[in-house]
mmCIF file as Biopython writes it, N, C-alpha, C and O atoms, coordinates in Angstrom:
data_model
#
loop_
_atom_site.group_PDB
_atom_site.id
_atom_site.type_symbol
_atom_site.label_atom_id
_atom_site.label_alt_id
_atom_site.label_comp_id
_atom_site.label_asym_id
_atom_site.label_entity_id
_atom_site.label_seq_id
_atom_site.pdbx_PDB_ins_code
_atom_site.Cartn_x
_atom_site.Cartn_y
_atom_site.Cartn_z
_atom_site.occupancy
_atom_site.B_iso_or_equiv
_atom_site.auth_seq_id
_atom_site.auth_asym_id
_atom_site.pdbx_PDB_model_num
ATOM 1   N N  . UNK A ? 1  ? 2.124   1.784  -3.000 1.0 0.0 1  A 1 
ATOM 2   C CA . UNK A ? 1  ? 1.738   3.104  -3.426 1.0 0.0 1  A 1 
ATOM 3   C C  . UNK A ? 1  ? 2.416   4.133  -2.527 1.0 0.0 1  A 1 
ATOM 4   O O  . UNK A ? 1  ? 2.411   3.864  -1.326 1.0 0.0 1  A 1 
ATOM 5   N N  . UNK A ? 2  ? 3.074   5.416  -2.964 1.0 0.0 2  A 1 
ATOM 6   C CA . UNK A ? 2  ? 3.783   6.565  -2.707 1.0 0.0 2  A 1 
ATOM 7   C C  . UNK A ? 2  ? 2.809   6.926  -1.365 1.0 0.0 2  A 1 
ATOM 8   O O  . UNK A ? 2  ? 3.397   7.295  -0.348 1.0 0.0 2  A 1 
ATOM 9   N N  . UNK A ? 3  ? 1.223   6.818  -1.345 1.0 0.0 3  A 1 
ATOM 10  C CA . UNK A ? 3  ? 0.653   7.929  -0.479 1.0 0.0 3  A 1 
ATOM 11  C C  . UNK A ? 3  ? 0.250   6.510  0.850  1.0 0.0 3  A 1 
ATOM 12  O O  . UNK A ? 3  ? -0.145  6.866  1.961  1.0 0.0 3  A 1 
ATOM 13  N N  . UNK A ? 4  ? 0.393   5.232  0.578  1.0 0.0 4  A 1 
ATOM 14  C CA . UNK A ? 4  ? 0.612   4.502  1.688  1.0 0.0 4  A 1 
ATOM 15  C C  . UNK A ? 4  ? 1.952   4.669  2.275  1.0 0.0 4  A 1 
ATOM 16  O O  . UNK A ? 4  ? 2.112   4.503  3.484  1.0 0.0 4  A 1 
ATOM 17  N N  . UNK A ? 5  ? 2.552   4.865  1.794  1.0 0.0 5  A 1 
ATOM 18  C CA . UNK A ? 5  ? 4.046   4.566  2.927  1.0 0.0 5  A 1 
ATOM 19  C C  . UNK A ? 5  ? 4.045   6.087  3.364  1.0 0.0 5  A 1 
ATOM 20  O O  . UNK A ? 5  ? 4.298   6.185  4.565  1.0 0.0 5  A 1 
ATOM 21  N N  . UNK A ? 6  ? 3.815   7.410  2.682  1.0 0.0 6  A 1 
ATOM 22  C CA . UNK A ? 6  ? 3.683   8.555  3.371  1.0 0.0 6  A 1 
ATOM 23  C C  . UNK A ? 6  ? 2.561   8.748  5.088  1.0 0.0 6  A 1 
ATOM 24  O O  . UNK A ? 6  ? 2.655   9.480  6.073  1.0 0.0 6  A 1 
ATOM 25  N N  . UNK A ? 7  ? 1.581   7.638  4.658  1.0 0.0 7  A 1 
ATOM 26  C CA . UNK A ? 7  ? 1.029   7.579  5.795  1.0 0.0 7  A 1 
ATOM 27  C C  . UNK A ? 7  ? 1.623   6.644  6.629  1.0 0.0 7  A 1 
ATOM 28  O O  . UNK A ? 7  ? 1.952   7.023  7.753  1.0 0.0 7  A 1 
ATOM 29  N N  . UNK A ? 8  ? 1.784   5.723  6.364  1.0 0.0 8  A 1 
ATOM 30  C CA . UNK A ? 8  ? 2.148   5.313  7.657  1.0 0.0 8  A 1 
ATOM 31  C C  . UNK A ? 8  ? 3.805   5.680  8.257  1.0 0.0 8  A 1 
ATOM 32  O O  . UNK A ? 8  ? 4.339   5.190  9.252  1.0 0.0 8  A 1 
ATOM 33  N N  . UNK A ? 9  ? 4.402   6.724  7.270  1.0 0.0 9  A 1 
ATOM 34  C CA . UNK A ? 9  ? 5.695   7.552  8.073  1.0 0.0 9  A 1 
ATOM 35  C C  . UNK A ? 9  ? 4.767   8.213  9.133  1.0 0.0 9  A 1 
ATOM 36  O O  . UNK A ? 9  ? 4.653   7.723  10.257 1.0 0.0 9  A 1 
ATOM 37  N N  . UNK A ? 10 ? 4.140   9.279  8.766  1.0 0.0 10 A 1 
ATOM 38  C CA . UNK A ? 10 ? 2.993   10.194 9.453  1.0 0.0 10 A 1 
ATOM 39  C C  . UNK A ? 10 ? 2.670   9.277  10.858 1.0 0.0 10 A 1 
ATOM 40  O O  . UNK A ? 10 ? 3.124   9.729  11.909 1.0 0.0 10 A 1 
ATOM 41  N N  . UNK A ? 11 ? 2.038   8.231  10.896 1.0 0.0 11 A 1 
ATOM 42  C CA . UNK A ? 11 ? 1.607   7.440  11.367 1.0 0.0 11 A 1 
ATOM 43  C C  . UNK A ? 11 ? 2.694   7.072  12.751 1.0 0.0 11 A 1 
ATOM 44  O O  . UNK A ? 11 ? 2.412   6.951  13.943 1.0 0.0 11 A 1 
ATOM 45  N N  . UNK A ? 12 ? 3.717   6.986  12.201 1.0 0.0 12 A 1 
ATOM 46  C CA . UNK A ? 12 ? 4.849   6.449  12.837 1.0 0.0 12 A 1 
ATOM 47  C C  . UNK A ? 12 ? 5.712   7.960  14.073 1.0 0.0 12 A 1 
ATOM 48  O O  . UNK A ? 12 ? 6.351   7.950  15.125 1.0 0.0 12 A 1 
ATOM 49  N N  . UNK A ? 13 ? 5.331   8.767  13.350 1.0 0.0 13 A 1 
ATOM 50  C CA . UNK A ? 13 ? 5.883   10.045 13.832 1.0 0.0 13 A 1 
ATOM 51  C C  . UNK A ? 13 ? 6.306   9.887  15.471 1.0 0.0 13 A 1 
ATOM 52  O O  . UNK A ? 13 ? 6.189   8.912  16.213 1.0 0.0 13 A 1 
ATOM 53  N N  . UNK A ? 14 ? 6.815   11.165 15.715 1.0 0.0 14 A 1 
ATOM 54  C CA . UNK A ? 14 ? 6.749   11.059 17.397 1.0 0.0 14 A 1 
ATOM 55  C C  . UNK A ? 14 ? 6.038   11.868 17.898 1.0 0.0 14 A 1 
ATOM 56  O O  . UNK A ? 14 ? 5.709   12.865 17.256 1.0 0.0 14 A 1 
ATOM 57  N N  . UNK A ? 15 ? 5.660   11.682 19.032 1.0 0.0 15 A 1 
ATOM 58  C CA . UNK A ? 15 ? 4.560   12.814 19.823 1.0 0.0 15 A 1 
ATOM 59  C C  . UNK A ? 15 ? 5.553   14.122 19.499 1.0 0.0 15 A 1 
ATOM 60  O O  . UNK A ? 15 ? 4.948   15.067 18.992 1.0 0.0 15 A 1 
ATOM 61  N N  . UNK A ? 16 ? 6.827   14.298 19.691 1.0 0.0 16 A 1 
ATOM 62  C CA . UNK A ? 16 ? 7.364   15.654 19.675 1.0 0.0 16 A 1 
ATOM 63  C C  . UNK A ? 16 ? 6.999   16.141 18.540 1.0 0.0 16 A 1 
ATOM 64  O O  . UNK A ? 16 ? 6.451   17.223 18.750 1.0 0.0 16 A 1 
ATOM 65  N N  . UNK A ? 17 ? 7.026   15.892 17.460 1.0 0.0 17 A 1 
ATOM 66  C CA . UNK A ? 17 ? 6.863   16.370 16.294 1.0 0.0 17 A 1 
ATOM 67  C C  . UNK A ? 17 ? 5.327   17.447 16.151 1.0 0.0 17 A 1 
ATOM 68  O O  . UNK A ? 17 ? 5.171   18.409 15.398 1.0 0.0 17 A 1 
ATOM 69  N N  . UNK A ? 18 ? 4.405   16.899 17.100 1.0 0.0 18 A 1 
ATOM 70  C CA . UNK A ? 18 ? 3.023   17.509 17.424 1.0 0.0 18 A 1 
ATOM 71  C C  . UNK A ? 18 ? 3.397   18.419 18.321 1.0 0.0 18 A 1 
ATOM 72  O O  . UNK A ? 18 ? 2.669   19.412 18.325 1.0 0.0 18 A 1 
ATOM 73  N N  . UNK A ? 19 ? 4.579   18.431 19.344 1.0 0.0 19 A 1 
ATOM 74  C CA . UNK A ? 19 ? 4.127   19.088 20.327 1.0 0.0 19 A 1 
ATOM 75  C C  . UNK A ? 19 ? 3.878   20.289 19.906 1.0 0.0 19 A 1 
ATOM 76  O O  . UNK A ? 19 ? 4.259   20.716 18.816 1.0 0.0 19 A 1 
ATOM 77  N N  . UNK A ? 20 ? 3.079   21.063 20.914 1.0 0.0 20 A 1 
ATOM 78  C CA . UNK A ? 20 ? 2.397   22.316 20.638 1.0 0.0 20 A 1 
ATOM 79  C C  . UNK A ? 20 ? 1.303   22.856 19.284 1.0 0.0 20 A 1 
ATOM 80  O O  . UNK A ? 20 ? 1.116   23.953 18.758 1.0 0.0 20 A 1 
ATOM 81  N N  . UNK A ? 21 ? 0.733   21.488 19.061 1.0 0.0 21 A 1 
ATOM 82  C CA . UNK A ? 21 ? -0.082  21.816 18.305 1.0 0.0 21 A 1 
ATOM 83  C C  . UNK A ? 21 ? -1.399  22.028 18.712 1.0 0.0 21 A 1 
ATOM 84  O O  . UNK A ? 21 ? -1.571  21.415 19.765 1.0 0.0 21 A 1 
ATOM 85  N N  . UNK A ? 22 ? -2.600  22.727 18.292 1.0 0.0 22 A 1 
ATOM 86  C CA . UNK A ? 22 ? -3.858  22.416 18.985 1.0 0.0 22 A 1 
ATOM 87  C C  . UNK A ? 22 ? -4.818  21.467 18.723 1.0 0.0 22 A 1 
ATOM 88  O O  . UNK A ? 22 ? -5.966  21.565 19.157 1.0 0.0 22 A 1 
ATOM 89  N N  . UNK A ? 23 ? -4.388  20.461 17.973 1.0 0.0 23 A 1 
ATOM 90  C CA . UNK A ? 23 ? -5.016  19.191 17.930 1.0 0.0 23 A 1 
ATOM 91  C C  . UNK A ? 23 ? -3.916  17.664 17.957 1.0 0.0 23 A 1 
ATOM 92  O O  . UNK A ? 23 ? -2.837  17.540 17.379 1.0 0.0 23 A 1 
ATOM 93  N N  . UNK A ? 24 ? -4.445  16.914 18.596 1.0 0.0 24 A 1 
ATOM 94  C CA . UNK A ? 24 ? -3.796  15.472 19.033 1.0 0.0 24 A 1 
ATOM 95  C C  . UNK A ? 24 ? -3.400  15.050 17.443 1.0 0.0 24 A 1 
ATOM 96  O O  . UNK A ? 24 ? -4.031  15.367 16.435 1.0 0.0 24 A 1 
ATOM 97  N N  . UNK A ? 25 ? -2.523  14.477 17.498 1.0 0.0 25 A 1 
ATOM 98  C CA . UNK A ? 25 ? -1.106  14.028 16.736 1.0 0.0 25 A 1 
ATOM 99  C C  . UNK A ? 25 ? -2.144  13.016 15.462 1.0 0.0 25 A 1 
ATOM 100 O O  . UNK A ? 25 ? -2.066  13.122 14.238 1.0 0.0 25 A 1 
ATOM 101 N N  . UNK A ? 26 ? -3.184  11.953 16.363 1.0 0.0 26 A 1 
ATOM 102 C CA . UNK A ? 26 ? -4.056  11.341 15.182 1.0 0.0 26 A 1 
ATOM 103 C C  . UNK A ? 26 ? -4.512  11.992 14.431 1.0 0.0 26 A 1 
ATOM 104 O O  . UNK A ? 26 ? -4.243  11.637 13.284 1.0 0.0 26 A 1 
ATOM 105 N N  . UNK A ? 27 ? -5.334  13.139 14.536 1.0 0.0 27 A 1 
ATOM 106 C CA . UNK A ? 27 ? -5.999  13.897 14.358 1.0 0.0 27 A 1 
ATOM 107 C C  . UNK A ? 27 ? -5.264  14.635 13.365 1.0 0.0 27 A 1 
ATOM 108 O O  . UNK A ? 27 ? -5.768  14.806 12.255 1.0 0.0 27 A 1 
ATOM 109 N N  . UNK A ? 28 ? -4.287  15.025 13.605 1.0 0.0 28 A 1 
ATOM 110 C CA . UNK A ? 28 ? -4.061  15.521 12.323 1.0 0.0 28 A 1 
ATOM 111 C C  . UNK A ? 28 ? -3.305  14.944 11.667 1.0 0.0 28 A 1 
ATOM 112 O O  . UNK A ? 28 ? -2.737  15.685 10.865 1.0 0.0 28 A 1 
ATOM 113 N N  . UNK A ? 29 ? -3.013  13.921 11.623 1.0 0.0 29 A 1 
ATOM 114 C CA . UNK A ? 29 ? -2.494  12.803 10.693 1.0 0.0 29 A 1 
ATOM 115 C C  . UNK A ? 29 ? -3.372  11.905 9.785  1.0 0.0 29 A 1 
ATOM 116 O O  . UNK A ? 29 ? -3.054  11.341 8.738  1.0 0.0 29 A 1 
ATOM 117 N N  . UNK A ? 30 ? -5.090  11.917 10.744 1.0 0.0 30 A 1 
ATOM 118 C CA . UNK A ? 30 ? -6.177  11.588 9.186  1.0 0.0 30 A 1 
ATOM 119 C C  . UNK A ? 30 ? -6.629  12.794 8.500  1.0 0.0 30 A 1 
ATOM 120 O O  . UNK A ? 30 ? -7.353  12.601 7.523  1.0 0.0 30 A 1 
ATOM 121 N N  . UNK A ? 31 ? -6.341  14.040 8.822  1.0 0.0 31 A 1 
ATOM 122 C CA . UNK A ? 31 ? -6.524  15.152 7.983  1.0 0.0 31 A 1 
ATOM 123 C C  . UNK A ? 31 ? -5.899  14.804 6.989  1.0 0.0 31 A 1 
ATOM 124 O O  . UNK A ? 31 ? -6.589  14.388 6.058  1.0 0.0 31 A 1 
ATOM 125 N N  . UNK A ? 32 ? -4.565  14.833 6.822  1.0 0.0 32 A 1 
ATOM 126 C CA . UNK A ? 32 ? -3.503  15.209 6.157  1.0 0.0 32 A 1 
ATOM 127 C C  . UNK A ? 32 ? -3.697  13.658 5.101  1.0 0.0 32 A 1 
ATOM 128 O O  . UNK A ? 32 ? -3.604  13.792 3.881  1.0 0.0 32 A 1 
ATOM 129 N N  . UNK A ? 33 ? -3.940  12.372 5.654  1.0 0.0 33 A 1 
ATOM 130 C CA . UNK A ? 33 ? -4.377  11.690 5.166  1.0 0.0 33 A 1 
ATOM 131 C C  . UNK A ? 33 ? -5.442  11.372 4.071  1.0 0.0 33 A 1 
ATOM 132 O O  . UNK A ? 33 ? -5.363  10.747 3.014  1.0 0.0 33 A 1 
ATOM 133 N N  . UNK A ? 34 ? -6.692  12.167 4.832  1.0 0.0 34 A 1 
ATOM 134 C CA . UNK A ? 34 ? -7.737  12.080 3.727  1.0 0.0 34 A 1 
ATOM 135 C C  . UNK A ? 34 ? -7.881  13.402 2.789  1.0 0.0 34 A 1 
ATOM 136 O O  . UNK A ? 34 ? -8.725  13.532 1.902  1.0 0.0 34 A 1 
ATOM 137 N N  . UNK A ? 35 ? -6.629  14.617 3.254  1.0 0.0 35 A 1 
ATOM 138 C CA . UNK A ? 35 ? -6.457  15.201 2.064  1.0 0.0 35 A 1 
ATOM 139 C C  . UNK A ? 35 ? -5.800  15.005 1.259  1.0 0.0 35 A 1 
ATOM 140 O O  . UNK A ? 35 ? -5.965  15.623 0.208  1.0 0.0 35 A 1 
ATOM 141 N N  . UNK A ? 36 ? -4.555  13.872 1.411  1.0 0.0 36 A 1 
ATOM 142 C CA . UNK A ? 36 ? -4.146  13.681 -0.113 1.0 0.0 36 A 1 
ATOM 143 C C  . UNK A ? 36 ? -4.647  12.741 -0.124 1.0 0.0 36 A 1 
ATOM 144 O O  . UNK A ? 36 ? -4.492  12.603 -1.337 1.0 0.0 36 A 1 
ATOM 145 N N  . UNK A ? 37 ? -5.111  11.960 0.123  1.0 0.0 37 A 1 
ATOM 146 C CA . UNK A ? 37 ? -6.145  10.730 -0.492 1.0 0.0 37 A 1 
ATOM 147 C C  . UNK A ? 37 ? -7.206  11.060 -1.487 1.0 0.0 37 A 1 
ATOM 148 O O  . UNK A ? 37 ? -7.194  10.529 -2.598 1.0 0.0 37 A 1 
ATOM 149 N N  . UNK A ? 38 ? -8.013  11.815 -1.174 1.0 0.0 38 A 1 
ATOM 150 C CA . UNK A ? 38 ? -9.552  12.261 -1.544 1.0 0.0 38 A 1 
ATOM 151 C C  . UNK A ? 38 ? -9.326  13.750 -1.920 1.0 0.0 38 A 1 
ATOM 152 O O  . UNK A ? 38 ? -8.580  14.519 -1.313 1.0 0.0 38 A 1 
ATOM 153 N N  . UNK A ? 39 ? -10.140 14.065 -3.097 1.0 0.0 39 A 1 
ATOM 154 C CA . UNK A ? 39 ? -9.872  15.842 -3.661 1.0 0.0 39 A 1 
ATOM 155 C C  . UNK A ? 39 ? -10.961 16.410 -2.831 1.0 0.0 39 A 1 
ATOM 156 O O  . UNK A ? 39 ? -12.106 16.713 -3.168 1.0 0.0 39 A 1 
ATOM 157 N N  . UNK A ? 40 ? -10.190 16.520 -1.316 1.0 0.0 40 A 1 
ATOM 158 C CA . UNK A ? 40 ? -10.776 17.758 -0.661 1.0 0.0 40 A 1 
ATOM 159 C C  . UNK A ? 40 ? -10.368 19.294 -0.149 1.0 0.0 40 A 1 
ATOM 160 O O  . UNK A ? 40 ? -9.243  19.782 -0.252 1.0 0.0 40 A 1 
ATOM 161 N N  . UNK A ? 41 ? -11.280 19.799 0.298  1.0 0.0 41 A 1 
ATOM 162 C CA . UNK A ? 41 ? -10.613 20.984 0.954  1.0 0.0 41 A 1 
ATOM 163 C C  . UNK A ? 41 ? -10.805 20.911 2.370  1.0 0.0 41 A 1 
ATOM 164 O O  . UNK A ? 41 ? -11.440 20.134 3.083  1.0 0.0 41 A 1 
ATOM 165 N N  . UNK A ? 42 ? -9.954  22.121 2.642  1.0 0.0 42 A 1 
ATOM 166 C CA . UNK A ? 42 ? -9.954  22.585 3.762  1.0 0.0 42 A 1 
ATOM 167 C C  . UNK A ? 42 ? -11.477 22.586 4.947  1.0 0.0 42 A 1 
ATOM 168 O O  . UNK A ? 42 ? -11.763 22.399 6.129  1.0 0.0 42 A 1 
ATOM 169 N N  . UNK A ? 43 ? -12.055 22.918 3.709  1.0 0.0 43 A 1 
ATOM 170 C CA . UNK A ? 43 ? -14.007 23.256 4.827  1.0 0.0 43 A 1 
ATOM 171 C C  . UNK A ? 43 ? -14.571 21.402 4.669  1.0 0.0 43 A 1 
ATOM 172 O O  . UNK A ? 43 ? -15.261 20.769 5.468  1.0 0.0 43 A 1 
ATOM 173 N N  . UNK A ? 44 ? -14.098 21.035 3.636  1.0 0.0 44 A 1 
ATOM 174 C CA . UNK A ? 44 ? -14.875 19.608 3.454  1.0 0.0 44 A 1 
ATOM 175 C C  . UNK A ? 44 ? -13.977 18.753 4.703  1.0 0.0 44 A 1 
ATOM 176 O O  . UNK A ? 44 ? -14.683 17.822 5.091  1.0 0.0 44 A 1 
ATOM 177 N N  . UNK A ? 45 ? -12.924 18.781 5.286  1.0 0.0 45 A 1 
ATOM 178 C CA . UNK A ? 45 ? -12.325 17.994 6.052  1.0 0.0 45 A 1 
ATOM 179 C C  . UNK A ? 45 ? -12.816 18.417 7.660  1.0 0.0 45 A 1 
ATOM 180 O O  . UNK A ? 45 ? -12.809 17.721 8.675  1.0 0.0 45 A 1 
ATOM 181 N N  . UNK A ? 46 ? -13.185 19.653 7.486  1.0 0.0 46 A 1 
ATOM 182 C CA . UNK A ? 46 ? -13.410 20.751 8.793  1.0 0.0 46 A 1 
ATOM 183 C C  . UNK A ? 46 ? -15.124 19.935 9.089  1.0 0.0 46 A 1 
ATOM 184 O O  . UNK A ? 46 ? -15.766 19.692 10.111 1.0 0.0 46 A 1 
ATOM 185 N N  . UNK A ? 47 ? -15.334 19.746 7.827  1.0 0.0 47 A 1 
ATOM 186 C CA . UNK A ? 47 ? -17.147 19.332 8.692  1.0 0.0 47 A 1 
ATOM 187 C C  . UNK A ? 47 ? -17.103 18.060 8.340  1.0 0.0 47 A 1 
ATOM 188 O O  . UNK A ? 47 ? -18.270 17.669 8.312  1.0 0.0 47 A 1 
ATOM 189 N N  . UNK A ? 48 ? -16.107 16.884 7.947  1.0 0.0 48 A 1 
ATOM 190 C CA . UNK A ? 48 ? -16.274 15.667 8.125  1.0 0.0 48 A 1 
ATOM 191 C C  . UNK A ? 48 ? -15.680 15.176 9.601  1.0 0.0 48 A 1 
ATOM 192 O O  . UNK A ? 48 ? -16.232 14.231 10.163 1.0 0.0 48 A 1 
ATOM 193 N N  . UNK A ? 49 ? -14.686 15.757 10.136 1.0 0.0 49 A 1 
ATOM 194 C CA . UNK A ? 49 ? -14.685 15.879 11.882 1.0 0.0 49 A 1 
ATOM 195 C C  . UNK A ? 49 ? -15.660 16.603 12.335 1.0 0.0 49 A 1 
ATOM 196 O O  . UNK A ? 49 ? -15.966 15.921 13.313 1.0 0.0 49 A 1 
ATOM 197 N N  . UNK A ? 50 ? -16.340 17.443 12.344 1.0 0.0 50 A 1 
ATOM 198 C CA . UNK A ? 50 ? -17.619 17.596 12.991 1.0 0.0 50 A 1 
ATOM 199 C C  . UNK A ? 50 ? -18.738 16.949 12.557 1.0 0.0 50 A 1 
ATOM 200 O O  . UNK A ? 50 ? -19.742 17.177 13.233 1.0 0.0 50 A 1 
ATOM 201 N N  . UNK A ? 51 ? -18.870 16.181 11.592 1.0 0.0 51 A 1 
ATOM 202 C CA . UNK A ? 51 ? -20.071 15.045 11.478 1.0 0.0 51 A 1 
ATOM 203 C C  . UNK A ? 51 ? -19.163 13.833 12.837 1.0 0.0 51 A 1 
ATOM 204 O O  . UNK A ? 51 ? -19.622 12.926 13.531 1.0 0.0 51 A 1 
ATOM 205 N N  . UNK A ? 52 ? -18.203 14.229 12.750 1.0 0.0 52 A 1 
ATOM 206 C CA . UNK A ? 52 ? -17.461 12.607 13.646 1.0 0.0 52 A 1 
ATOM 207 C C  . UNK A ? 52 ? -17.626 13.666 15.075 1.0 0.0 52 A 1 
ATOM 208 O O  . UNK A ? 52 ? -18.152 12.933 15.913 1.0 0.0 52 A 1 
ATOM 209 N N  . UNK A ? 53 ? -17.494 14.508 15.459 1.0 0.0 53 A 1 
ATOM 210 C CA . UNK A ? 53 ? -17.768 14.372 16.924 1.0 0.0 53 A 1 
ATOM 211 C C  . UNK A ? 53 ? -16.931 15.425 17.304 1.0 0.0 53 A 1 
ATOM 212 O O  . UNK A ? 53 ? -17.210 16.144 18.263 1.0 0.0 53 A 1 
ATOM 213 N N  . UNK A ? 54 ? -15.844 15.583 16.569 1.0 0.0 54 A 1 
ATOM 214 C CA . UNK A ? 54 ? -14.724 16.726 16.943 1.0 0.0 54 A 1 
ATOM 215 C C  . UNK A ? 54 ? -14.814 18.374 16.271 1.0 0.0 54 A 1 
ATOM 216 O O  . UNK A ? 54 ? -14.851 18.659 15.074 1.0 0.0 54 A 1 
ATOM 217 N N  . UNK A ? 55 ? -14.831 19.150 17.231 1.0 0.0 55 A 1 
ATOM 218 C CA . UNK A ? 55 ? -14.769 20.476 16.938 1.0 0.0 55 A 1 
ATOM 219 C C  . UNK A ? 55 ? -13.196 21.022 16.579 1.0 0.0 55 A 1 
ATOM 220 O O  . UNK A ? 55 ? -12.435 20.778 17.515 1.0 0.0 55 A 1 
ATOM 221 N N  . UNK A ? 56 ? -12.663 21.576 15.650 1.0 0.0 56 A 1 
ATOM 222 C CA . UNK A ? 56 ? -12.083 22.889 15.186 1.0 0.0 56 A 1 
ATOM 223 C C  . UNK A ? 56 ? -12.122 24.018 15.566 1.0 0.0 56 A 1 
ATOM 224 O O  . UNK A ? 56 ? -13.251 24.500 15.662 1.0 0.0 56 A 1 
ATOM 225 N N  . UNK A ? 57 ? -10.867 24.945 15.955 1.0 0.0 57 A 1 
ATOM 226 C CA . UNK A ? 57 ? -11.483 26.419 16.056 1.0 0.0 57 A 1 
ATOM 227 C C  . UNK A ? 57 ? -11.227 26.799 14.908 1.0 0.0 57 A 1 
ATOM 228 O O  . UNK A ? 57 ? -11.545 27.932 14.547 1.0 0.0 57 A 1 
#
């Protein structure tokens, strides 16, 4: 499937590719993940990391 091998490119990335972002490289690689996976938004991904433990600004 098209949206497995997109993840695990993502997956594969290099730390540079993050640098200067304000969240760690995993982190926003299961965003990006479980938004094209699952029909979510923006606020539904924002409070399924804060049910997990991690804050957003």
């Amino acid at each position: 499937m098209i949206l497995n091998a997109i993840a695990e490119k993502l997956k594969r990335q290099s730390k540079d590719d993050f640098k200067g972002r304000h969240f760690e490289a995993w982190l926003i690689v299961q965003a990006v993940i479980w938004y094209l996976r699952y029909p979510l938004s923006y606020r539904d991904l924002e409070e399924m990391f804060e049910e997990r433990g991690f804050e957003g600004s």
